[in-house]
C-alpha positions as CSV (number, residue, x, y, z in Angstrom):
1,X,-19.7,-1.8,-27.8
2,X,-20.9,-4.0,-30.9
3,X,-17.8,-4.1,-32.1
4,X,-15.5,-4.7,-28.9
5,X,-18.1,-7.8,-28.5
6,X,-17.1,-8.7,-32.4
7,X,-13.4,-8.3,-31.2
8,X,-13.8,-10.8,-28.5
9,X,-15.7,-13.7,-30.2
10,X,-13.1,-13.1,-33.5
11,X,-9.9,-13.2,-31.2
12,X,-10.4,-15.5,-28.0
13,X,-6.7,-15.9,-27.8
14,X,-5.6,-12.6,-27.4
15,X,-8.6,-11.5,-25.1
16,X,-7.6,-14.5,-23.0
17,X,-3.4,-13.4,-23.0
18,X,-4.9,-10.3,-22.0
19,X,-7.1,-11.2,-19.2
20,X,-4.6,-13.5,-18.0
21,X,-1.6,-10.8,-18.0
22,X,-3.8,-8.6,-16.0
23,X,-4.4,-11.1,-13.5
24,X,-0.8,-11.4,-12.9
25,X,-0.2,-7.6,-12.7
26,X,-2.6,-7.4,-10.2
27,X,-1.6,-10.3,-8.3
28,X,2.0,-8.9,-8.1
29,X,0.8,-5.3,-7.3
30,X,-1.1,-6.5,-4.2
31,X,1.6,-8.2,-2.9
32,X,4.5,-5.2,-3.5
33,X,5.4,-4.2,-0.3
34,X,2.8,-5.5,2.3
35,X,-0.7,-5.7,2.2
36,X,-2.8,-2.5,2.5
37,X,-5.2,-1.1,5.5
38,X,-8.0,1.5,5.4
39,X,-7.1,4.1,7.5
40,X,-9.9,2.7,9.9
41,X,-7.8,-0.3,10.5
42,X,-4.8,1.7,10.9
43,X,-5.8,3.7,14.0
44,X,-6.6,0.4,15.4
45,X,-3.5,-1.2,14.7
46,X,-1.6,2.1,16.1
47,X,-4.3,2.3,19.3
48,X,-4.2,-1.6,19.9
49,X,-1.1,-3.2,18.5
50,X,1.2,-0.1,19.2
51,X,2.1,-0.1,15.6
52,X,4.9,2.3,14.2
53,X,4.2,4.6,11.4
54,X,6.6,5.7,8.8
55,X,5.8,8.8,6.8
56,X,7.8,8.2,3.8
57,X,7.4,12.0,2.4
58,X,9.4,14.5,2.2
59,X,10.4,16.6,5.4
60,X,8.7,19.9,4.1
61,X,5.6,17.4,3.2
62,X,5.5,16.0,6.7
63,X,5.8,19.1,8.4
64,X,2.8,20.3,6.8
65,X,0.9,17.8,8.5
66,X,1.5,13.9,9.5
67,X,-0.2,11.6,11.6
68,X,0.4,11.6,15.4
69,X,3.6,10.2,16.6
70,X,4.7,9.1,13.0
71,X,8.1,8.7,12.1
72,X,9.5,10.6,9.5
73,X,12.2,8.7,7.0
74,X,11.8,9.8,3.2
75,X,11.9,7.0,0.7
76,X,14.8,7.7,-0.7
77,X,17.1,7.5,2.2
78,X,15.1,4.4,3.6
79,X,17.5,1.8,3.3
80,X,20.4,3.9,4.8
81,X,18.3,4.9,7.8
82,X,16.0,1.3,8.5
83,X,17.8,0.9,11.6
84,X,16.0,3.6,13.2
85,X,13.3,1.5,13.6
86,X,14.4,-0.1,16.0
87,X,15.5,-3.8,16.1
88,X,12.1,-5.4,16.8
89,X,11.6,-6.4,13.3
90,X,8.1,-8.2,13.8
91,X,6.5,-4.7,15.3
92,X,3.7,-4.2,13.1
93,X,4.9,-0.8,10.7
94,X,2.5,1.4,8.5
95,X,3.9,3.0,5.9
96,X,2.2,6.2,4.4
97,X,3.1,8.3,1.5
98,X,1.4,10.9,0.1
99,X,-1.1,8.7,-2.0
100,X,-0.1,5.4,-2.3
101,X,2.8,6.0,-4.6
102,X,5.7,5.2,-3.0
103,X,4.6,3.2,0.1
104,X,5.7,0.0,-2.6
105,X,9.1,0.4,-3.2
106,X,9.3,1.3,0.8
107,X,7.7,-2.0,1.8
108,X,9.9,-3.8,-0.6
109,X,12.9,-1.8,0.8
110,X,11.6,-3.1,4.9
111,X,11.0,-6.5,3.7
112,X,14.5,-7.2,2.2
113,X,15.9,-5.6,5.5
114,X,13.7,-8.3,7.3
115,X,10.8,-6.6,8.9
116,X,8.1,-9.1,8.8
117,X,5.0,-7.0,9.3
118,X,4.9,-4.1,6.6
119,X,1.5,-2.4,6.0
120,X,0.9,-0.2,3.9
121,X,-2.0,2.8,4.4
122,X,-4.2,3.0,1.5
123,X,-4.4,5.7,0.0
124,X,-1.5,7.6,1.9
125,X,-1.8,10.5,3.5
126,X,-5.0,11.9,1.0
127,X,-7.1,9.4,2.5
128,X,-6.3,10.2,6.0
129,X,-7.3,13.3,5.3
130,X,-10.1,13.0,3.7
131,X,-11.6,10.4,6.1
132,X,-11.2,14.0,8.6
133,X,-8.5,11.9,11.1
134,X,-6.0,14.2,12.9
135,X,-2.7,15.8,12.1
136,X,-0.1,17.5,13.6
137,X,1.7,20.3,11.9
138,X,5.0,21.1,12.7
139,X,7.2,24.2,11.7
């Protein structure tokens, strides 16, 4: 720790670069692809705002277990298959993956086809289930 201290008085410059590149990494991570809900404020959105949820996994993943009523459309094949969403483009849409991995790139992928209200569930999936909310299996 001495010397990290030593480091920082000795190179203010670079510590600055530093903290102000990481600043701007974060900054452009939390706007990728929507902002991000708690799995709390998901149900409500779902139960008040009748928000549609996109499982972005893979179908053997979302057969295994997904939230109720949840769309499945895996990330890959997302921009081919966005108009199954349906053409209200301002309905509020959750994305979940299967721990926040790709829920990103799939936010990007709804904002440049116009949707206007991407959210993404933190966590994915893994926090669902570990908050102990429902899932339906299928198969």
């Amino acid at each position: 720790m001495e010397k990290f201290l030593e480091f920082m008085v000795n190179h203010p410059i670079l510590i600055s670069a530093f903290l102000g590149l990481l600043t701007i990494l974060l900054w452009t991570e939390s706007r990728k692809g929507g902002k991000t809900v708690t799995s709390q404020q998901a149900t409500r959105l779902i139960n008040s705002d009748n928000a549609l949820v996109l499982d972005v996994r893979e179908k053997k993943d979302f057969s295994a277990g997904h939230i109720v009523e949840s769309l499945n459309i895996p990330y890959a094949k997302l921009a081919e298959r966005s108009s199954e969403l349906g053409s209200d483009k301002s309905r509020a849409v959750i994305i979940v993956d299967a721990a926040g991995q790709h829920a990103g790139i799939a936010g990007k992928t709804l904002t440049s086809e116009g949707f206007t209200n991407v959210i993404r569930l933190s966590g994915g999936i893994n926090t669902w289930k570990g908050d102990n909310l429902p899932l339906v299996k299928k198969g």
